[in-house]
GUVEXTOR-379394 format. One line per 4 residues: number of its first residue (from 0); for each residue x, y, z of C-alpha. Coordinates in nm, 3 decimals. Example, Ala and Ser with C-alpha at 12.3 -4.5 7.8 and 13.67 -1.06 7.14 Angstrom:
% GUVEXTOR-379394
0 = 1.230/-0.450/0.780; 1.367/-0.106/0.714 $
***
This chain:
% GUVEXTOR-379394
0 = -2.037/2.125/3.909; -2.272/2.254/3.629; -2.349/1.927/3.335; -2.197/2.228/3.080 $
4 = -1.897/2.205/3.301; -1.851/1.781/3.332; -1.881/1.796/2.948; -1.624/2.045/2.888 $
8 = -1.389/1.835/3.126; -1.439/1.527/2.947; -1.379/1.691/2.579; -1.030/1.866/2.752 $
12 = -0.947/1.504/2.878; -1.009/1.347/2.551; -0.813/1.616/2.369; -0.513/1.599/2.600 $
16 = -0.547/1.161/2.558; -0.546/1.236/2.191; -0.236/1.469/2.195; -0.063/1.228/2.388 $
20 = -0.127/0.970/2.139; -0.047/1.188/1.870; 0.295/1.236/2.028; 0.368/0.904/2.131 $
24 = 0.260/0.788/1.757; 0.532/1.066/1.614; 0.853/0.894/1.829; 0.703/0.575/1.734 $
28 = 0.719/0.708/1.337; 1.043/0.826/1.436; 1.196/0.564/1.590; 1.084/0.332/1.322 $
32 = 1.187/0.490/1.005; 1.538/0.557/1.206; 1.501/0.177/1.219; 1.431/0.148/0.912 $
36 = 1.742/0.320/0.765; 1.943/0.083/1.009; 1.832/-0.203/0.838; 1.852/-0.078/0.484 $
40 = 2.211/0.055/0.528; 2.357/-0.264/0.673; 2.194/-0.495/0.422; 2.347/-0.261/0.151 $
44 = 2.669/-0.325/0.327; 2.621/-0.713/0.389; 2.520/-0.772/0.043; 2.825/-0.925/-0.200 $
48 = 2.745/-0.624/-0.419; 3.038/-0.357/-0.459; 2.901/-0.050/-0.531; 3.144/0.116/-0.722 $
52 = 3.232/-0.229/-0.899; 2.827/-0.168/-0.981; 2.906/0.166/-1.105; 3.284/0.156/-1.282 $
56 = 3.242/-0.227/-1.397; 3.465/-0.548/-1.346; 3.742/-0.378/-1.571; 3.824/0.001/-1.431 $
60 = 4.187/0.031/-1.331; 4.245/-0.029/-0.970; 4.279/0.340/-0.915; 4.001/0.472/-1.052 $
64 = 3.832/0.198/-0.820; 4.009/0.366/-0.557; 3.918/0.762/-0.595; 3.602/0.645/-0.649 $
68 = 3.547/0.450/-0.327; 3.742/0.744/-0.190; 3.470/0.992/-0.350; 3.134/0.750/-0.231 $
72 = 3.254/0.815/0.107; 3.271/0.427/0.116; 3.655/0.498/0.293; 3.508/0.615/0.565 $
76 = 3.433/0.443/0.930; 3.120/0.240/0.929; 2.954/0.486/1.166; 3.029/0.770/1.005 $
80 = 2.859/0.569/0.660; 2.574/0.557/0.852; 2.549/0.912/0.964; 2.575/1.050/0.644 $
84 = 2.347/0.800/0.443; 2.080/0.903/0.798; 2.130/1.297/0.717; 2.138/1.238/0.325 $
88 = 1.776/0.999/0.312; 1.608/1.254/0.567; 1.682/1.541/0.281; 1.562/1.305/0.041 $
92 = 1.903/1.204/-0.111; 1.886/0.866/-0.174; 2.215/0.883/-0.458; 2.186/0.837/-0.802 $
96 = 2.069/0.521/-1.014; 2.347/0.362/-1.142; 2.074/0.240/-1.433; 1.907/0.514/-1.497 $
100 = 2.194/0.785/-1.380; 1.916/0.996/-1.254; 1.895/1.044/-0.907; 1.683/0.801/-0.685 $
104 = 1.455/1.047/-0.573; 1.353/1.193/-0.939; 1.283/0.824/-1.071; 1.066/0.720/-0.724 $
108 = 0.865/1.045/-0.822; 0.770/0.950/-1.151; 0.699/0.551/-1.085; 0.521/0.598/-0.748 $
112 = 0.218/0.795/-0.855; 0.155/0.446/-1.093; 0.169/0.224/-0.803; -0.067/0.431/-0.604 $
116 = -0.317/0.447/-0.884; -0.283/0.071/-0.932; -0.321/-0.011/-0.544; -0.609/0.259/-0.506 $
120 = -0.819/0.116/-0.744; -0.734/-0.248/-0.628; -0.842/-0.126/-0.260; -1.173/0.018/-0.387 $
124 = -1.216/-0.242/-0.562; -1.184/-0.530/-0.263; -1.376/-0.322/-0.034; -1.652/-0.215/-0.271 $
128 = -1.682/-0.629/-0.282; -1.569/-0.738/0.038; -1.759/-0.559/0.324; -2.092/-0.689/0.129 $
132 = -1.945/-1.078/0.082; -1.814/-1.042/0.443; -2.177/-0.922/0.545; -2.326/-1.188/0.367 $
136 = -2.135/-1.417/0.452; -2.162/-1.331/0.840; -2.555/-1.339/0.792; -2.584/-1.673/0.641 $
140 = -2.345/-1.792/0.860; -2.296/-2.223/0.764; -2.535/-2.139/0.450; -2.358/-2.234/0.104 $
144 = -2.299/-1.871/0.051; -2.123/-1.856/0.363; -1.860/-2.178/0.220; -1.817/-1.978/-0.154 $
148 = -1.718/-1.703/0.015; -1.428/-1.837/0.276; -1.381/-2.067/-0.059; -1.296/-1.736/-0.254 $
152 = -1.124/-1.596/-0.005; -0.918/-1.914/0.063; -0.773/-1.902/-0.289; -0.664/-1.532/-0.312 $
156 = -0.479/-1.621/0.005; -0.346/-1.940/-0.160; -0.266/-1.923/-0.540; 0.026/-1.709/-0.619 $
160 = -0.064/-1.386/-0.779; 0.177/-1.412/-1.088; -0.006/-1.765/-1.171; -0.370/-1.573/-1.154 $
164 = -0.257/-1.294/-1.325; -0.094/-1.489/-1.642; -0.397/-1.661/-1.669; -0.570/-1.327/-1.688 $
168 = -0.362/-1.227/-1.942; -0.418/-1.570/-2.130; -0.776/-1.545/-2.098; -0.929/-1.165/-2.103 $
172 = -0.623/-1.000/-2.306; -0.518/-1.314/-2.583; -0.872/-1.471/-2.604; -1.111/-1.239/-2.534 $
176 = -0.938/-0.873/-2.590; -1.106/-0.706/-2.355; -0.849/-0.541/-2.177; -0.502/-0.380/-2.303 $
180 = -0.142/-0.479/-2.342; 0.049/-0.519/-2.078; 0.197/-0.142/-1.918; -0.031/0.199/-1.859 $
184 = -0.109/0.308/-2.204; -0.103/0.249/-2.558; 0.271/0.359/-2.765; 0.016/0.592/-2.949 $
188 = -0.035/0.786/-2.577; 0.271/0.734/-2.463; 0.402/1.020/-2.679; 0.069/1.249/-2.727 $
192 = -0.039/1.214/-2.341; 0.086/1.449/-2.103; 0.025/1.323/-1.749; -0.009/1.628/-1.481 $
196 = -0.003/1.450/-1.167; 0.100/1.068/-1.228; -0.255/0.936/-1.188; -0.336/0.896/-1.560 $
200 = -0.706/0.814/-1.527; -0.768/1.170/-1.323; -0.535/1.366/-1.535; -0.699/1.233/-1.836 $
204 = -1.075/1.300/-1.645; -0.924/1.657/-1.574; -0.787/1.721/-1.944; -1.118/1.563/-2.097 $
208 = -0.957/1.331/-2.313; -1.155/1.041/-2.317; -1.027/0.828/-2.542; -0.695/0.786/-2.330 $
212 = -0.913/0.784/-2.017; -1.083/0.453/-2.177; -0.701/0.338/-2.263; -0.603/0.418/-1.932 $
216 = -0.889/0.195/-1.785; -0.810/-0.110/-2.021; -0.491/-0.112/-1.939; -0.526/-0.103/-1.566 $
220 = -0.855/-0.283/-1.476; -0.695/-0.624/-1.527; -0.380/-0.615/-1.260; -0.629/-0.372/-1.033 $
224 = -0.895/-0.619/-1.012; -0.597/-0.920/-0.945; -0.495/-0.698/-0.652; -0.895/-0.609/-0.590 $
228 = -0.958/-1.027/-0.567; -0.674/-1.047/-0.322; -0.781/-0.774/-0.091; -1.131/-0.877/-0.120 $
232 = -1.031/-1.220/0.032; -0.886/-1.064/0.311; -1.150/-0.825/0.357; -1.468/-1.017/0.357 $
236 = -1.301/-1.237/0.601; -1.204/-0.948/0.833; -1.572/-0.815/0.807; -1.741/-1.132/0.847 $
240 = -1.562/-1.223/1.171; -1.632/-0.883/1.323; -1.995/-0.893/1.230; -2.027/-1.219/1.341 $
244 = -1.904/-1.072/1.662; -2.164/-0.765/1.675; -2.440/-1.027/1.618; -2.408/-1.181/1.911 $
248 = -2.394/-0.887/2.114; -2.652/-0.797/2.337; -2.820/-0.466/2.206; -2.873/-0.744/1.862 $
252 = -3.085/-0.932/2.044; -3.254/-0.590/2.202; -3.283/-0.488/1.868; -3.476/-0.755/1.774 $
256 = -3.654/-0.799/2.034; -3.812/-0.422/1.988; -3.894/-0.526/1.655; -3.669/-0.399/1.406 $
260 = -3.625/-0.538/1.080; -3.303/-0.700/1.010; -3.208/-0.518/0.751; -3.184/-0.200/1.024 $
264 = -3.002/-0.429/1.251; -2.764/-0.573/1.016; -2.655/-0.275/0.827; -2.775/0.047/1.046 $
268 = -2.642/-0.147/1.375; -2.400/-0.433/1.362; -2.182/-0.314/1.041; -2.239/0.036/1.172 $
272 = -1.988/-0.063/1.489; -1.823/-0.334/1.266; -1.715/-0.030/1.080; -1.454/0.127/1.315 $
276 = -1.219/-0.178/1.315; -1.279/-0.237/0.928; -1.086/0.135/0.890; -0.751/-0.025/1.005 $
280 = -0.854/-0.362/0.805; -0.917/-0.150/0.472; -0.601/0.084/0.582; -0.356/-0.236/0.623 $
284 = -0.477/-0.386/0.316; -0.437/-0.117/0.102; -0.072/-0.091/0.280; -0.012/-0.410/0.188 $
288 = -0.133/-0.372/-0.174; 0.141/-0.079/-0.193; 0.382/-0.290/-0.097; 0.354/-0.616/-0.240 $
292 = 0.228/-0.512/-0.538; 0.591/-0.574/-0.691; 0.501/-0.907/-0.871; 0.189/-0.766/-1.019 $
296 = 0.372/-0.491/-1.195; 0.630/-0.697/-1.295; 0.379/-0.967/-1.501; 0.189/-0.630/-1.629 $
300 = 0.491/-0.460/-1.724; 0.320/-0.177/-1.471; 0.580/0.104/-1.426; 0.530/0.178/-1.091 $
304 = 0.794/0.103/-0.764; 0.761/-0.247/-0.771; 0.904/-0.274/-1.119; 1.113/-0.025/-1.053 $
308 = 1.304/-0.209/-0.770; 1.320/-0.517/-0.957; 1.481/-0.375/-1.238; 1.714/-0.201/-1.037 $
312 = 1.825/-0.523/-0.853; 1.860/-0.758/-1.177; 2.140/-0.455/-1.250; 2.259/-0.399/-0.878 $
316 = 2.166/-0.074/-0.879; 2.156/-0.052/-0.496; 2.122/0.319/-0.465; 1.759/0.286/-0.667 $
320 = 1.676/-0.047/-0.438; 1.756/0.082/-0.101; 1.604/0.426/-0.187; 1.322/0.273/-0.320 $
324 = 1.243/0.024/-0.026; 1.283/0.343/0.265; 0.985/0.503/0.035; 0.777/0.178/0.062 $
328 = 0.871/0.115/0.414; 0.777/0.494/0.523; 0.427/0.483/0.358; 0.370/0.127/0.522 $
332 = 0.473/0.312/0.864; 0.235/0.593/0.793; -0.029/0.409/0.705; -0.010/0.170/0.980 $
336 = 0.023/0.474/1.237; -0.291/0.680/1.077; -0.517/0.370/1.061; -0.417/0.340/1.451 $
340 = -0.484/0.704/1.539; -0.812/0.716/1.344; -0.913/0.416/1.505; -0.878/0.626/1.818 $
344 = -1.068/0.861/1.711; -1.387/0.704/1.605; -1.397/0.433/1.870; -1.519/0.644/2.165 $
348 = -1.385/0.372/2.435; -1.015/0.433/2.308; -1.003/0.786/2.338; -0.939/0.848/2.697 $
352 = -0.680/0.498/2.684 $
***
């Protein structure tokens, strides 16, 4: 058999072992977002919240409390609950707020794009600084710059984001006025601005109006860089155990012992392979930054999913809370499964596992 022959072999092996992971990554979606809506239902059940108590209030006459149950299906066998609320969330159905009265869907749509912007920017913002501490860190392993680093990374894994964040507040908003009031834009913008996607700072870049890109900024550079600090700290640990684990590979010490500088070893060699893990590091963090981002936006009165679900709870509004943790829990499931397949992709020794 011809060399053009073994090669085309091996890239039709690797593209059936990538199918197959592809598929078995779909019923894994699958089965997890079905599990999902499992748990979501039953808690919404569980919970000493009536819903239509939540909707009518504490004084409707007992039979409008009835037709009402009778009309939210709530009646109905437990299974047959489920079924529906299963067919109704895959269509996108969620219900309707009971705060806002719109339904679940329409309000996710407008706060999500806010939380995305907020955790996209934190994520850029911890990797843009954490891969380089980690690095650094890794190099001069035991060095002082090696202990400020795990010391930095030690508190955004211990202080309590709400306690950092109203002391940013305190300090770069009351003292020093650099950044903006709390929330996405000044009142002024609020009623002038008309977003096209969600993302204010690209549809303000794409409209060319500068001044309420520079609002925009102020207003969101303060809770993006408390999320940036916290995914820094658990970047730039990530990266500095993995390239602590390169360096004491074998083709390191090859390197070096050919000549090359160690600048070509650390950052064209080492972080080069330290790379393919750091995709599903950067990937969960910025997961996790989507998710737990809910305290953030509360403190910076950020009107994105996290503040949304809050409010909704404080006025047991469970359509808008269940609806609204599904969303969150499906991205965190996506993410997690495309950070997994990608890793598969780039990491040559997966691809025919």
């Amino acid at each position: 058999m011809s060399a053009v022959e073994n090669e085309s072999g091996r890239g039709g092996a690797r593209a059936v072992a990538l199918a197959s992971a592809i598929g078995r990554f779909l019923v894994i979606a699958v089965t997890t977002y079905l599990g999902l809506l499992a748990v979501t239902f039953f808690i919404g059940r569980v919970i000493p919240i009536d819903p239509v108590l939540a909707v009518l209030g504490d004084r409707a006459p007992l039979n409008v409390v009835e037709r009402t149950r009778r009309e939210m299906g709530l009646d109905l066998p437990l299974v047959e609950q489920f079924y529906i609320y299963v067919k109704n969330a895959l269509s996108g159905d969620f219900g309707t707020s009971v705060l806002t009265t719109n339904p679940v869907m329409t309000d996710i749509r407008r706060a999500f794009p806010a939380t995305i912007e907020l955790a996209t920017l934190g994520t850029l913002i911890g990797s843009v600084l954490g891969v380089p501490l980690g690095v650094l860190a890794a190099v001069k392993r035991g060095s002082v710059i090696d202990q400020i680093v795990r010391i930095v990374g030690l508190i955004g894994y211990s202080v309590p984001i709400f306690w950092i964040g109203l002391l940013g507040l305190v300090l770069f908003y009351a003292k020093l006025q650099w950044v903006a009031f709390p929330g996405r834009l000044d009142v002024v913008y609020e009623y002038t601005f008309t977003p096209i996607t969600g993302f204010y700072l690209l549809d303000a870049l794409w409209q060319r109006q500068w001044d309420v890109f520079y609002d925009a900024f102020r207003h969101i550079i303060l809770p993006a860089g408390l999320l940036g600090y916290f995914s820094l700290a658990y970047i730039s640990r990530m990266t500095r155990s993995f390239m602590l684990n390169e360096l004491a590979q074998e083709y390191i010490v090859a390197a070096r012992a050919k000549g090359l500088s160690e600048t070509r070893i650390i950052w064209g060699h080492a972080l080069r392979n330290a790379a393919v893990p750091m995709v599903t590091v950067i990937a969960l963090s910025y997961a996790n930054l989507l998710e737990g981002s809910v305290l953030t936006e509360v403190v910076f009165s950020w009107p994105g999913i996290g503040l949304y679900i809050t409010n909704s709870l404080q006025n047991a509004d469970m359509n808008a809370v269940l609806g609204g943790t599904i969303i969150i829990g499906s991205v965190f499931i996506g993410i997690n499964l495309l950070s997994d397949l990608l890793y598969r992709v780039l990491d040559p020794r997966t691809k025919s596992a």
